[in-house]
VOGU-3710 file (C-alpha; in Angstrom, 3 decimals, decimal comma):
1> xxxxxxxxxx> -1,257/11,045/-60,429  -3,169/8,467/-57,690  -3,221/10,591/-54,544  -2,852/7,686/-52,380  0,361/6,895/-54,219  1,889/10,247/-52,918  0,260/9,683/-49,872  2,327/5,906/-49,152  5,177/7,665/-50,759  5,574/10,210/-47,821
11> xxxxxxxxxx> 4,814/8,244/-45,352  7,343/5,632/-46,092  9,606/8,395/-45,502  10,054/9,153/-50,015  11,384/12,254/-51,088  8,186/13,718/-53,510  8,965/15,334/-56,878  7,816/18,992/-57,411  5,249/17,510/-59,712  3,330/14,925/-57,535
21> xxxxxxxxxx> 3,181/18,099/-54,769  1,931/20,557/-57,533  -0,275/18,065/-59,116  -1,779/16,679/-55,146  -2,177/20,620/-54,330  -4,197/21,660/-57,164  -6,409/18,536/-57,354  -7,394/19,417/-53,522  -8,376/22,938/-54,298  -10,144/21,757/-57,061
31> xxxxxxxxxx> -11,921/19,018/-55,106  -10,539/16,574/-57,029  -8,828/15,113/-53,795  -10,928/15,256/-50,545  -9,989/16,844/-47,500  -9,271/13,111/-45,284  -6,891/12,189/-48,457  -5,220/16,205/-47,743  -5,200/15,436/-44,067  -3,025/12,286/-44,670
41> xxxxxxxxxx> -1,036/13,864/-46,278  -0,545/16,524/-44,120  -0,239/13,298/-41,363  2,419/11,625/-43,310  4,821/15,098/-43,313  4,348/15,803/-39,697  5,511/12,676/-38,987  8,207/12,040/-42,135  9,263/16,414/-42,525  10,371/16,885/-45,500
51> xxxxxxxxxx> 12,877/18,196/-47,414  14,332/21,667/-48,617  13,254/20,966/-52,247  10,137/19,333/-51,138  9,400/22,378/-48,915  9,852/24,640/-51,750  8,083/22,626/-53,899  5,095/23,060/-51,754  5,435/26,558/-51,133  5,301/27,656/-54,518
61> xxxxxxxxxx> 2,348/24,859/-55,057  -0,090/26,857/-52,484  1,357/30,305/-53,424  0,052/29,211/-57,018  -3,372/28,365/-56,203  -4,785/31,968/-56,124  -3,556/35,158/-57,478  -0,710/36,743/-57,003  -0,588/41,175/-56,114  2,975/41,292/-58,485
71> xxxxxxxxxx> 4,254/44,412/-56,713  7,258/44,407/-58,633  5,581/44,784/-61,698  4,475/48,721/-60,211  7,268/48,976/-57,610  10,462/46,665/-58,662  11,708/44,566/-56,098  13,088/47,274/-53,590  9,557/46,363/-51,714  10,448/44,748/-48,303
81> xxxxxxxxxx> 7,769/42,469/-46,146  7,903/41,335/-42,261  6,972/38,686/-40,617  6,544/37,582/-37,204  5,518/34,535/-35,630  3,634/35,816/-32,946  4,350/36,861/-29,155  2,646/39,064/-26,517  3,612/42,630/-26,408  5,010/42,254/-29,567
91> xxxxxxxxxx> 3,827/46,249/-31,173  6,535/45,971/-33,634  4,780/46,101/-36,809  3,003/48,950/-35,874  5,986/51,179/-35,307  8,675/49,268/-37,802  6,687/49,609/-40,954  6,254/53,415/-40,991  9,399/54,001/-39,504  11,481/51,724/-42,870
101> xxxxxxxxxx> 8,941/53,402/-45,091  10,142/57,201/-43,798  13,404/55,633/-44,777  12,187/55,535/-48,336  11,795/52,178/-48,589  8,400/50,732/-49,143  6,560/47,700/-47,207  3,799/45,998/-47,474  2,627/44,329/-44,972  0,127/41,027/-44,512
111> xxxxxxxxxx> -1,391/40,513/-40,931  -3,472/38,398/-39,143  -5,658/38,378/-35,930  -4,839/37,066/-32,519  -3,533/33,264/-31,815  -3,945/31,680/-28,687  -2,193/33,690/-25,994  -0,399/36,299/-28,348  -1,718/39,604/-30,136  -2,870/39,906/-33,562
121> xxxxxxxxxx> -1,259/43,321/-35,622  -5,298/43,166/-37,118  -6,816/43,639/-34,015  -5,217/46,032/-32,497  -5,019/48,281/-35,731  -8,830/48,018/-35,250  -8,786/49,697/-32,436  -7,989/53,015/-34,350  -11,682/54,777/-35,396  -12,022/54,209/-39,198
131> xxxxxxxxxx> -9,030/52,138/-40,367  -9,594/49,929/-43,157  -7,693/46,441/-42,746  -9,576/44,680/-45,671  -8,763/46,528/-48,514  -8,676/45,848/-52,536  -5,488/44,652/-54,673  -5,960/48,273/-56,734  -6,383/50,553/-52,956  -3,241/48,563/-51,821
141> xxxxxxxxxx> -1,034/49,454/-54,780  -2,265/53,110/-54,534  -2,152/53,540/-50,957  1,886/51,791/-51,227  2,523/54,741/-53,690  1,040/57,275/-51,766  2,206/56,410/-48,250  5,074/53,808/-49,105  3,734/52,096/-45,791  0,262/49,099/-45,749
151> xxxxxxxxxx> -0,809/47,155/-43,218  -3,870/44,963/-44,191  -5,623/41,861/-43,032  -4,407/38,659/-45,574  -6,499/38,842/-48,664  -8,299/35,461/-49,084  -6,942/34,890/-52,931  -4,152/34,553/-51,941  -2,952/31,197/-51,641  -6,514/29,824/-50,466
161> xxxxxxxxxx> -5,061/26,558/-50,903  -2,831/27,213/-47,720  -5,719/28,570/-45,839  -8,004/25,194/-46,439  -4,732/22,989/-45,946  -5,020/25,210/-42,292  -7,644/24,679/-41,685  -7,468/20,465/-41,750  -3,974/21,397/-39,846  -6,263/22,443/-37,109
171> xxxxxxxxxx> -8,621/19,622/-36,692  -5,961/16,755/-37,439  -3,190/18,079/-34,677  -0,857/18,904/-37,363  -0,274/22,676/-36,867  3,213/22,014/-35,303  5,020/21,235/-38,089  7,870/23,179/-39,704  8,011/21,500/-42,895  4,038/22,705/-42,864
181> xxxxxxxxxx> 4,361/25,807/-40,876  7,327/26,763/-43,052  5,480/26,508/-46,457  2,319/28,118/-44,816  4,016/31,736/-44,084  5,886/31,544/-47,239  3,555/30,526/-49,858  1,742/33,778/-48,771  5,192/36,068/-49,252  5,297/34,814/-52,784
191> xxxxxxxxxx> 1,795/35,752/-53,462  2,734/39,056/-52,342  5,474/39,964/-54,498  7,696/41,573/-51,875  11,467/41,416/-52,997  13,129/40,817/-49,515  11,628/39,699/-46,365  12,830/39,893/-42,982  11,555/37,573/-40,863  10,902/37,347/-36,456
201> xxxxxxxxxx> 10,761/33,977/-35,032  10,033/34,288/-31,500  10,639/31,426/-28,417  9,842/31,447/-25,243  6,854/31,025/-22,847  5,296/34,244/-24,560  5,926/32,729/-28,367  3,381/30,123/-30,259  7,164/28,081/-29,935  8,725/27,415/-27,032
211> xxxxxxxxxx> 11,944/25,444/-27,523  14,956/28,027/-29,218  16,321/25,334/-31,502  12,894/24,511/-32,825  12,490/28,077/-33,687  16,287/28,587/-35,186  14,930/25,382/-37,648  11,833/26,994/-38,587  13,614/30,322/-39,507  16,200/28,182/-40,867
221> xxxxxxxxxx> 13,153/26,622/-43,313  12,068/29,860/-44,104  14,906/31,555/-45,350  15,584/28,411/-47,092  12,507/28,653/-48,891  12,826/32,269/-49,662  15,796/32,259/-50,810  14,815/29,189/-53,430  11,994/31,623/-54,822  14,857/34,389/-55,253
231> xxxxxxxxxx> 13,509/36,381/-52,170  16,184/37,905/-49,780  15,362/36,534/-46,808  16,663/36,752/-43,647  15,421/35,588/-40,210  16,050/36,891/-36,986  15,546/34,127/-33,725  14,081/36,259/-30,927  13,349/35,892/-27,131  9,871/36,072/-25,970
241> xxxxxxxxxx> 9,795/34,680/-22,734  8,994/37,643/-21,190  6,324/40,566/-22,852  8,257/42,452/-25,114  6,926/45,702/-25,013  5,257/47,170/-21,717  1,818/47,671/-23,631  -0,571/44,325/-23,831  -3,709/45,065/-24,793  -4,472/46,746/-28,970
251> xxxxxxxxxx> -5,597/50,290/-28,335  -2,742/49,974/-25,302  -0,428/48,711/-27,915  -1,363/51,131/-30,489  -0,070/54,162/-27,866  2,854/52,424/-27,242  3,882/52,408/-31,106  3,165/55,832/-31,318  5,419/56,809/-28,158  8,307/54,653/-30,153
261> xxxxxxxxxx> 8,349/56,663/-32,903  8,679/59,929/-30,527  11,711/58,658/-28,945  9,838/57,375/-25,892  8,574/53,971/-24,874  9,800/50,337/-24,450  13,842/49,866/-24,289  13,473/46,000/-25,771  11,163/47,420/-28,034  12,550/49,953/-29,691
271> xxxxxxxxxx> 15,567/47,626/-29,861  13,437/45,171/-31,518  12,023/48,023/-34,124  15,511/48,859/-34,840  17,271/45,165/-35,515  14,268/44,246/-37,538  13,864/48,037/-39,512  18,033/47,772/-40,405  17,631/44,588/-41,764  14,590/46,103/-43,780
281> xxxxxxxxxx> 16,917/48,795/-44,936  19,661/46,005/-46,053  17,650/44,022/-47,526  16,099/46,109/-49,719  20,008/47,492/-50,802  19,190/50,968/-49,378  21,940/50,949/-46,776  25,337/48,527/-46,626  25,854/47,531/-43,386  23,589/47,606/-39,905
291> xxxxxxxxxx> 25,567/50,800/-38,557  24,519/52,506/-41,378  20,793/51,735/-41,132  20,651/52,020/-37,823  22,181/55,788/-37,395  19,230/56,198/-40,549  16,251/54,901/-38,447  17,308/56,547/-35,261  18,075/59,953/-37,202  14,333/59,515/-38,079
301> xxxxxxxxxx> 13,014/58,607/-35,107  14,461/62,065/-33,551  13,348/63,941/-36,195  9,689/62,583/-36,229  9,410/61,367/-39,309  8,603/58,086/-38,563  5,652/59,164/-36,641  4,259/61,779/-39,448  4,854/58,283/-41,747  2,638/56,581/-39,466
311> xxxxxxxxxx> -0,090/58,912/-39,951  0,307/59,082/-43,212  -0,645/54,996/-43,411  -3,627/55,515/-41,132  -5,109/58,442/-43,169  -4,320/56,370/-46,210  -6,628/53,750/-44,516  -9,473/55,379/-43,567  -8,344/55,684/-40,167  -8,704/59,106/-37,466
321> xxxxxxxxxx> -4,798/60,285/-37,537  -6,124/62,136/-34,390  -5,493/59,383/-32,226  -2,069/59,024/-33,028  -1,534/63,031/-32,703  -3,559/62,832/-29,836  -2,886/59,003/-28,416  -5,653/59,174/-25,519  -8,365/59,544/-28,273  -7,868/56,105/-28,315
331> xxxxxxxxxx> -10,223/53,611/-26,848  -9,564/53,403/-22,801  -11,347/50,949/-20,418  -13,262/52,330/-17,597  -11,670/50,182/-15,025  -7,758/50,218/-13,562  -6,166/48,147/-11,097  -3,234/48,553/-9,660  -0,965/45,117/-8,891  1,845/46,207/-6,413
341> xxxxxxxxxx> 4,881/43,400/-5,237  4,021/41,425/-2,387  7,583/41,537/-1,187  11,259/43,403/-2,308  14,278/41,917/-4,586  14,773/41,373/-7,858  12,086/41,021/-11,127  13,072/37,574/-12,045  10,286/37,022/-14,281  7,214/38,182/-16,041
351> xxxxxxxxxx> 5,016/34,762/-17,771  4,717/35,968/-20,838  1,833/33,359/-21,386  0,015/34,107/-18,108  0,121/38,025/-19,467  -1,081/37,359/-22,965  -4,009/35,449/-21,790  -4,711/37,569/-18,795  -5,384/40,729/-20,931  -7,737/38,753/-23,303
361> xxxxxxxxxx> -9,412/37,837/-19,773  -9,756/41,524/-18,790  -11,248/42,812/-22,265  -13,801/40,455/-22,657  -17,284/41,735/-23,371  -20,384/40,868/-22,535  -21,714/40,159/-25,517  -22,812/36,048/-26,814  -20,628/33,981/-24,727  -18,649/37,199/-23,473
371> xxxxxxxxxx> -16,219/36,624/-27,050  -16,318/40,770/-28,000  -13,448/42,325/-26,584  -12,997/45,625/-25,244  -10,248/47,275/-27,317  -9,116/49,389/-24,338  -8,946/46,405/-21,833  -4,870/45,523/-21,159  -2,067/45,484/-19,363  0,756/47,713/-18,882
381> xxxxxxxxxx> 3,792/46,900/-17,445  5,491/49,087/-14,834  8,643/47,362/-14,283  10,899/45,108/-16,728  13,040/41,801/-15,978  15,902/42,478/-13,755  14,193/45,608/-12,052  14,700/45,795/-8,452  11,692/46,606/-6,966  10,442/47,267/-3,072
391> xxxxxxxxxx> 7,342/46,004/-1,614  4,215/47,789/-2,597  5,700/49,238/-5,977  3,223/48,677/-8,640  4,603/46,037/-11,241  1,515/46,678/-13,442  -2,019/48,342/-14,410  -4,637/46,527/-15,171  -6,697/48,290/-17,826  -10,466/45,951/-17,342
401> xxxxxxxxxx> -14,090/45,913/-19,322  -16,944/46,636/-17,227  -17,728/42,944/-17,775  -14,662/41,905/-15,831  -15,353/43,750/-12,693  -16,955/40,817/-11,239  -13,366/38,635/-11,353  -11,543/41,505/-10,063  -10,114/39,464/-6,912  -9,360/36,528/-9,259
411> xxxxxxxxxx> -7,875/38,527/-11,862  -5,959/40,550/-9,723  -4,513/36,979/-8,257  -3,487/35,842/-11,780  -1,649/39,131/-12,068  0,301/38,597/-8,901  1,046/34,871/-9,873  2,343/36,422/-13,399  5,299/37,992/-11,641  8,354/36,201/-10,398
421> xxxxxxxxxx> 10,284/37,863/-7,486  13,975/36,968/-5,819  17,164/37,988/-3,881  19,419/38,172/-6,710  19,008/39,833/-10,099  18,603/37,658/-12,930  21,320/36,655/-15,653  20,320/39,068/-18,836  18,566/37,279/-21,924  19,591/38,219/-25,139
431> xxxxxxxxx> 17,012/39,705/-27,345  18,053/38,674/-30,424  19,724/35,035/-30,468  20,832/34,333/-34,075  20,597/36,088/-37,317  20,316/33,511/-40,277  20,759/34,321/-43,657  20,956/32,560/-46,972  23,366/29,331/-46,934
//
């Protein structure tokens, strides 16, 4: 195979064979092809796409290129993974994977750290004294038997490939590419093993994607993909245009998943847990319908179990279960500011970008270049979209680093300019917009 022959190929808008994709994968992670000939290519599909066999083809080309866990092998395939594409306040992993594993059904679950303005599931489980996020193929499989609930950072064997292809992504402006984007979150569910997936893909000011349709295409991709590699796959197309929780911030987050699974917290957020944990439950055949699974996950949400499951995982990890018995043994900044409406009416909106990138603002550190962050620094929301609210109520609390005190006035005037106030109360916004499944 000549490499710039399936280069000229794509971009003259051909259709590749699984072999010249397999064959141009493997010769880059060998170094057989160099990275400008990979960034071409990567070039020539942002600009051509590709299509559903070609998109498979590649998925399974990058999920090959390292190893592979096999959890069916131990588990059989009643092992369900999640997936979200990012968003600010978005604490669902934290509370969705013990709660489905209290179920009885076991997930495993692959995170990463932070992206521009939205959380990472990584960081914030960092935040908890102890817990172990990198841990070894053999600690995973035992800790999934013990605990029937992981979280752990992505494990770079698997499909290193995808992570150098990334990385070129990233220097040649070709992140934003479903086709690429597509094959980049799935290669890494077939390393994993999992037997279904259920998947979030978020739009909206607060998502990585802004346009709906874009997103519904990309989930459409993805369960495309899935379902060619004989994974049940479904993808739910979610708003994010406003926070989703009322927690920003990882130790801030962390409490909030832990007053979720006691009943409390979030009303979009526990509706999130619950959409996403009863298609967990379907998808991994342990209930027939979503009435079913949901009157499960809410039976166990009342009854605790969910919580005891979390602190199962986090003792399983390494981690200090104290803080989630005891939530304020969590990290807390030393500074709190109160940001109270300038005027009465109606909560029109909350930037969900402004917010995500505000409370990276108000936990940095003082370290090198100020890039620590203060795992207590956040935000937390005191009122939701459509609240009425009067003048002086206090939309939110600031939770700052030391470092920040010296922005306070120019922090606290991003805050207010965060917030959207009017006469009349805004239309309501769907949470969830579409559920796709298989074709």
């Amino acid at each position: 195979m000549d490499p710039v022959d399936v280069i000229a190929k794509k971009r003259d808008g051909g259709v590749l064979d699984p072999g010249e994709i397999a064959a141009f994968v493997r010769g880059h992670t060998r170094g057989d092809i160099a990275d400008e000939q990979m960034a071409a290519f990567a070039m020539a599909i942002y600009f051509r796409g590709m299509a559903r066999s070609e998109v498979s083809a590649l998925t399974r080309a990058l999920a090959d290129s390292g190893e592979r866990l096999d959890i069916a092998r131990t588990f059989g395939d009643c092992v369900v993974d999640k997936h979200s594409t990012g968003g600010v306040g978005d604490t669902t992993t934290l509370a969705v994977v013990p709660l489905v594993a209290a179920a009885g059904v076991p997930v495993l679950k692959m995170s990463g750290r932070r992206l521009a303005h939205t959380g990472g599931t990584i960081d914030k489980l960092e935040s908890i004294p102890g817990f172990r996020t990198r841990m070894s193929r053999e600690e995973i499989l035992a800790a999934l038997g013990r605990t029937g609930a992981v979280i752990v950072a992505q494990m770079e064997s698997l499909a290193p490939a995808d992570g150098r292809l990334y990385s070129l992504r990233d220097r040649t402006a070709t992140v934003d590419s479903v086709p690429l984007i597509a094959s980049s979150v799935m290669s890494k569910k077939l390393a994993v093993g999992a037997g279904s997936v259920v998947l979030d893909v978020k739009y909206g000011g607060g998502a990585l994607i802004g346009d709906p349709k874009r997103a519904e295409a990309l989930a459409r991709a993805m369960v495309r993909v899935g379902t060619d590699a004989g994974i049940r796959t479904v993808a739910l197309v979610t708003d994010m245009e406003h926070p989703l929780g009322d927690a920003v911030g990882n130790a801030l987050e962390v409490r909030e998943a832990v007053h979720i699974l006691m009943g409390e917290g979030s009303r979009r957020l526990r509706e999130m847990v619950l959409a996403l944990g009863q298609e967990m439950l379907i998808g991994a055949g342990h209930s027939p319908d979503k009435a079913t699974a949901r009157e499960r996950l809410v039976s166990l949400l009342e009854s605790g179990a969910g919580l005891e499951s979390l602190v199962a995982m986090v003792l399983a990890q390494g981690g200090d279960a104290h803080v989630i018995t005891e939530p304020d043994r969590l990290p807390q900044a030393k500074e709190r500011w109160r940001v109270r409406a300038k005027e009465g009416g109606y909560l029109c909106k909350i930037d969900g970008r402004s917010i995500g990138r505000l409370a990276m603002a108000l936990g940095r550190g003082s370290g090198a270049h100020g890039m620590t962050q203060d795992p207590g620094a956040g935000i937390i929301l005191c009122r939701s979209h459509g609240d009425a609210v009067h003048a002086g109520d206090v939309l939110a609390v600031l939770h700052a680093s030391p470092a920040a005190l010296a922005e306070r006035d120019g922090l606290l005037r991003w805050a207010h300019s965060a917030f959207s106030i009017a006469g009349d109360p805004p239309a309501p916004r769907p949470l969830v917009r579409k559920v796709i499944r298989a074709d």
